[in-house]
N, C-alpha and C positions, 0 to 999 in steps of 0.2 A: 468544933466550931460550926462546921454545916449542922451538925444535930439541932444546934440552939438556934441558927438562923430559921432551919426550918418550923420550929415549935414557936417564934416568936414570929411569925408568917401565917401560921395557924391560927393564932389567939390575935393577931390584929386583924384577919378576913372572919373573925366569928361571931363577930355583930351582923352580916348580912345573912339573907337569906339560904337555904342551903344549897337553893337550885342558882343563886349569883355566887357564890364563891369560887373563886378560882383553885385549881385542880393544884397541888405542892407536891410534890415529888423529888427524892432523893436518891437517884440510883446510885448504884458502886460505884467504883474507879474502872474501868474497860470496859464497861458493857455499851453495846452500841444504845444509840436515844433516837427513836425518828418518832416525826412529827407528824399529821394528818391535816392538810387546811382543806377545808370542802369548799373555798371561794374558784368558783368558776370565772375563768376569764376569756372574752370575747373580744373582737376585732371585726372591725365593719372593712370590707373591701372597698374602694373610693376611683372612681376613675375607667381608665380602660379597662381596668385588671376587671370591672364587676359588669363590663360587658359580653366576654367570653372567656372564660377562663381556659387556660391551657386543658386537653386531656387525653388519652391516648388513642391514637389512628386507632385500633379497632375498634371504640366506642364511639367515633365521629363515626363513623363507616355503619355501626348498626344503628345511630342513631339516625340517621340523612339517609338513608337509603329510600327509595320509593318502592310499591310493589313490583312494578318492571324493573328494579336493578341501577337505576338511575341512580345520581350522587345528586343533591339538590345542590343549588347555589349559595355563593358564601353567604347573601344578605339573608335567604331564607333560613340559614342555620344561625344567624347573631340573632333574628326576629324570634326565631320558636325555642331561644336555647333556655332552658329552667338548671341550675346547679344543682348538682345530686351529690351523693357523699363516697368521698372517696377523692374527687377532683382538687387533684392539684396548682395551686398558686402559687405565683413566683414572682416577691415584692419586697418591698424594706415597708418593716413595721417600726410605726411611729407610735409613743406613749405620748400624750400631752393631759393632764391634770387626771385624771384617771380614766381614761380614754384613749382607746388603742385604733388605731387605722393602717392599715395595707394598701398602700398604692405602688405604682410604677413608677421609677426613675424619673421619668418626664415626666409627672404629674403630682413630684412630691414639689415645687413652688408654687400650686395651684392650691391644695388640700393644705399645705401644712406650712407654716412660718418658715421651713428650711430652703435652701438653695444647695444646690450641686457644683461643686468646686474640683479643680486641681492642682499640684503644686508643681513649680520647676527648680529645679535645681542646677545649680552653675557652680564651677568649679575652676578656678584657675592654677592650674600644673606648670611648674618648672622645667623647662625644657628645652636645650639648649643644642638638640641636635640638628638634622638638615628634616626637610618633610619626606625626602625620598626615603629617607630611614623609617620615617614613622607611618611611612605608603605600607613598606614592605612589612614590618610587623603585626601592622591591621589586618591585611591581607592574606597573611598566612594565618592569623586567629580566627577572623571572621571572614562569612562569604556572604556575598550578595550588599558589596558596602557601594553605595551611588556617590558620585564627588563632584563635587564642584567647583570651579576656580575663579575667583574674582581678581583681573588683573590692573582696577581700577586704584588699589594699595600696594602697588610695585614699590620694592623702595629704588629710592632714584634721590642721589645726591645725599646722603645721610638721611633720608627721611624716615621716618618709622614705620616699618614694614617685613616685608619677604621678600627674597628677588624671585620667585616665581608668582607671589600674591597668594591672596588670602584663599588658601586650601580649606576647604568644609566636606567631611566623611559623612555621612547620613546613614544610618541603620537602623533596623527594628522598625522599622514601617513609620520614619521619621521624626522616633519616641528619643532618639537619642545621638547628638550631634557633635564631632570633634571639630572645632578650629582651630588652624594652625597658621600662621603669620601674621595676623590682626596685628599682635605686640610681638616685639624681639624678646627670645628667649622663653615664652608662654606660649601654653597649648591651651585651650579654655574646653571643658567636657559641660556639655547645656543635655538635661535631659527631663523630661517628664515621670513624677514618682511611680513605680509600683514595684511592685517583687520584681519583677524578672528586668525593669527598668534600672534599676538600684543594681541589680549584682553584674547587668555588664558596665555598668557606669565606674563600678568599682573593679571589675576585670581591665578595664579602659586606661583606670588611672594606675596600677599595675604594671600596664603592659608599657604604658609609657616612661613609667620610672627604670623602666628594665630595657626600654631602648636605648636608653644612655650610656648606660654603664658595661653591655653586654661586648661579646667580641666582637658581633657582626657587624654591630653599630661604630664599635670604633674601626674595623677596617674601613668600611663606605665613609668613614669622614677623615679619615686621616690621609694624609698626603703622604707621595713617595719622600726618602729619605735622598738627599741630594749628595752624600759623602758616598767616596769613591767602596765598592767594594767587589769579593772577587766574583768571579766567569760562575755565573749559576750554573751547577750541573745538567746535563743534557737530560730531560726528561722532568724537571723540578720546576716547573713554570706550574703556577698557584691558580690557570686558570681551570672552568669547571669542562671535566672530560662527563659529555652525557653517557659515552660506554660505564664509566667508573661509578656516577652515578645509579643507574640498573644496577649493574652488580652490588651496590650498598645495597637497595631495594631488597635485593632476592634473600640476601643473607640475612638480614632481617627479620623477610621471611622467614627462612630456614631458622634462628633461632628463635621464633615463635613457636614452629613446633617442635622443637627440640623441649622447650619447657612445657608442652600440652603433651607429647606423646613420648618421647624420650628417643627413642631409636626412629631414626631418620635420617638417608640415607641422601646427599642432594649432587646433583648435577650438573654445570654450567655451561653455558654453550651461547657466546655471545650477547643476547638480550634475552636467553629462553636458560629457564630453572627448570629442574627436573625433579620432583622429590619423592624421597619411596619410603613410605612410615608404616615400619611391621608392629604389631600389639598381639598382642595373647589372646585368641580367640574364646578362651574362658573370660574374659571381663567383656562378651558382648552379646547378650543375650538373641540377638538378631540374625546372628550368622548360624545359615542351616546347615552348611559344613562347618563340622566341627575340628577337620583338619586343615583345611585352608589351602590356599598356593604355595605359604611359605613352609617351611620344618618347625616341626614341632609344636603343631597347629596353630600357626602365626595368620591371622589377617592380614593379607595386602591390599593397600591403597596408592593411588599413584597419583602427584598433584602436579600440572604443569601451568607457568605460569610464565605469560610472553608479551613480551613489550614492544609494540610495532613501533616502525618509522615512524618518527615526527607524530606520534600519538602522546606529547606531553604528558607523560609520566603514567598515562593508562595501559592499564593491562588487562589482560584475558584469561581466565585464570578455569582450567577444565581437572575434574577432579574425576576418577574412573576405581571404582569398587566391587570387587562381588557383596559387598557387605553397604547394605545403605546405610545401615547407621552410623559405620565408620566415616559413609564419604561424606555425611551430613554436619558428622562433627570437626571434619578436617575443612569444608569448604567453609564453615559459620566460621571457623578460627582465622582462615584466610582474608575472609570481609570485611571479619571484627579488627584485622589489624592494619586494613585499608583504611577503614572507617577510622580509626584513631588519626592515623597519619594526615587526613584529610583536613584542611578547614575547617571550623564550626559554622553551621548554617545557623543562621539567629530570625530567619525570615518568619 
């Protein structure tokens, strides 16, 4: 059937001339087909961008330079600048009728029919906890979150409101904002679109649905139980021991390198961990004894890690090797596990 299509493609282009007839062609089945178009296409630059184009310090630098070593002034370089090839511009191209132009952000309502827009988006969340709940779970996700309280919508007498008023979280450089008390039972997520706008807006409303349901949220909102029950055991009070806390910490630790390096030996000693992680000095090309401290040409590394008074949960954490590569990759594993535990900075 392509055979006859092509021969009947032949014999209808064969009344023109032979230098007008278009080119027929019927390749196989698989074989690649590229095409050649020689239409050159150009773009007139429009605006500031055709003032001075961006280009690199050491080409402004030999270009401006005087004989004594001087740097000329910025007007004298926008006045004498000629574009050369190579130079770099950085614009939104616009197509309009076959006509292409490069301008700048701020210059594309001026050159070109278009305007520069953004979109917000709003969200209304189901939410029926307290805001001290929804304080604490923002807080432990993100860091660097600004608040605000409006106590002008207190509720007072059945009114429609929050009894502490209308709570506003701001974060991401005020790209994206939680409300909380405006309406009973709604949290409202207002955010400005882009990539990284959208995916904590969507961490946001997540994190809220999970405030509800989780354990912590139902302790902080539920009330003691008023039915008589027996003499709680000496030592079973539920509140939080900062000692027991640290030691959660260390062990942590400790089982971090327990799955990075396997043998690992650890220590405890009130707010200070002690850890001693032997490895095979054959898997580490660094160490110029190849018998080591330990038997049987073992690496030793020693990683102490100490939690002052009243230093909210910071610690000090010194790592001591004859082997740097060891202590390099015991202390990155240390920091990395800080680092997870820590807050997300969204700044």
């Amino acid at each position: 059937e392509m055979g006859r299509l092509k021969g009947a493609l032949i014999m209808n282009y064969a009344k023109l001339p032979e230098n007008k007839r278009p080119t027929i062609a019927m390749p196989p089945n698989e074989v690649e087909v590229k095409y050649i178009f020689t239409r050159r296409r150009s773009a007139k630059v429009m605006g500031k961008l055709a003032e001075a184009p961006s280009t690199t310090a050491t080409d402004d630098m030999d270009e401006y330079n005087d004989a004594d070593g001087d740097i000329a002034n910025q007007s004298d370089k926008k006045a004498g600048y000629e574009p050369r090839k190579g130079d770099s511009v950085r614009g939104i191209l616009v197509t309009q009728q076959n006509s292409s132009k490069v301008v700048a952000p701020e210059d594309l309502s001026t050159y070109t029919p278009l305007r520069v827009g953004s979109v917000s988006s709003r969200l209304h969340v189901p939410f029926v906890g307290k805001v001290e709940t929804l304080r604490m779970f923002l807080n432990e996700m993100f860091r660097g979150i600004q608040e605000s309280i409006d106590t002008s919508t207190m509720k007072d007498d059945g009114e429609e409101g929050s009894e502490e008023g209308v709570v506003t979280f701001v974060m991401h450089g005020g790209q994206v904002k939680v409300i909380a008390g405006k309406t009973t039972g709604v949290v409202t997520v207002e955010w400005d679109c882009s990539s990284v706008g959208d995916v904590i807006a969507d961490s946001i409303v997540a994190l809220i649905m999970h405030a509800q349901s989780s354990s912590a949220s139902i302790r902080l909102t539920s009330q003691a139980c008023v039915h008589k029950s027996k003499k709680p055991r000496e030592g079973g009070e539920e509140t939080d021991d900062p000692e027991k806390t640290t030691e959660e910490h260390l062990r942590a630790l400790h089982s971090a390198l327990v799955d990075q390096f396997l043998s690992v030996e650890a220590t405890y000693e009130a707010k200070k961990g002690t850890f001693e992680i032997k490895i095979d000095a054959a898997l580490y090309d660094g160490g110029d004894d190849k018998d080591g401290d330990g038997d049987d040409g073992a690496l030793v590394c020693t990683a102490m890690v100490e939690f002052e008074e009243d230093s909210d949960g910071i610690a000090k954490i010194t790592v001591e090797s004859e082997d740097e590569k060891l202590a390099t990759n015991v202390r990155a594993c240390l920091h990395n596990v800080a680092a997870a535990s820590a807050p997300i900075a969204i700044d």
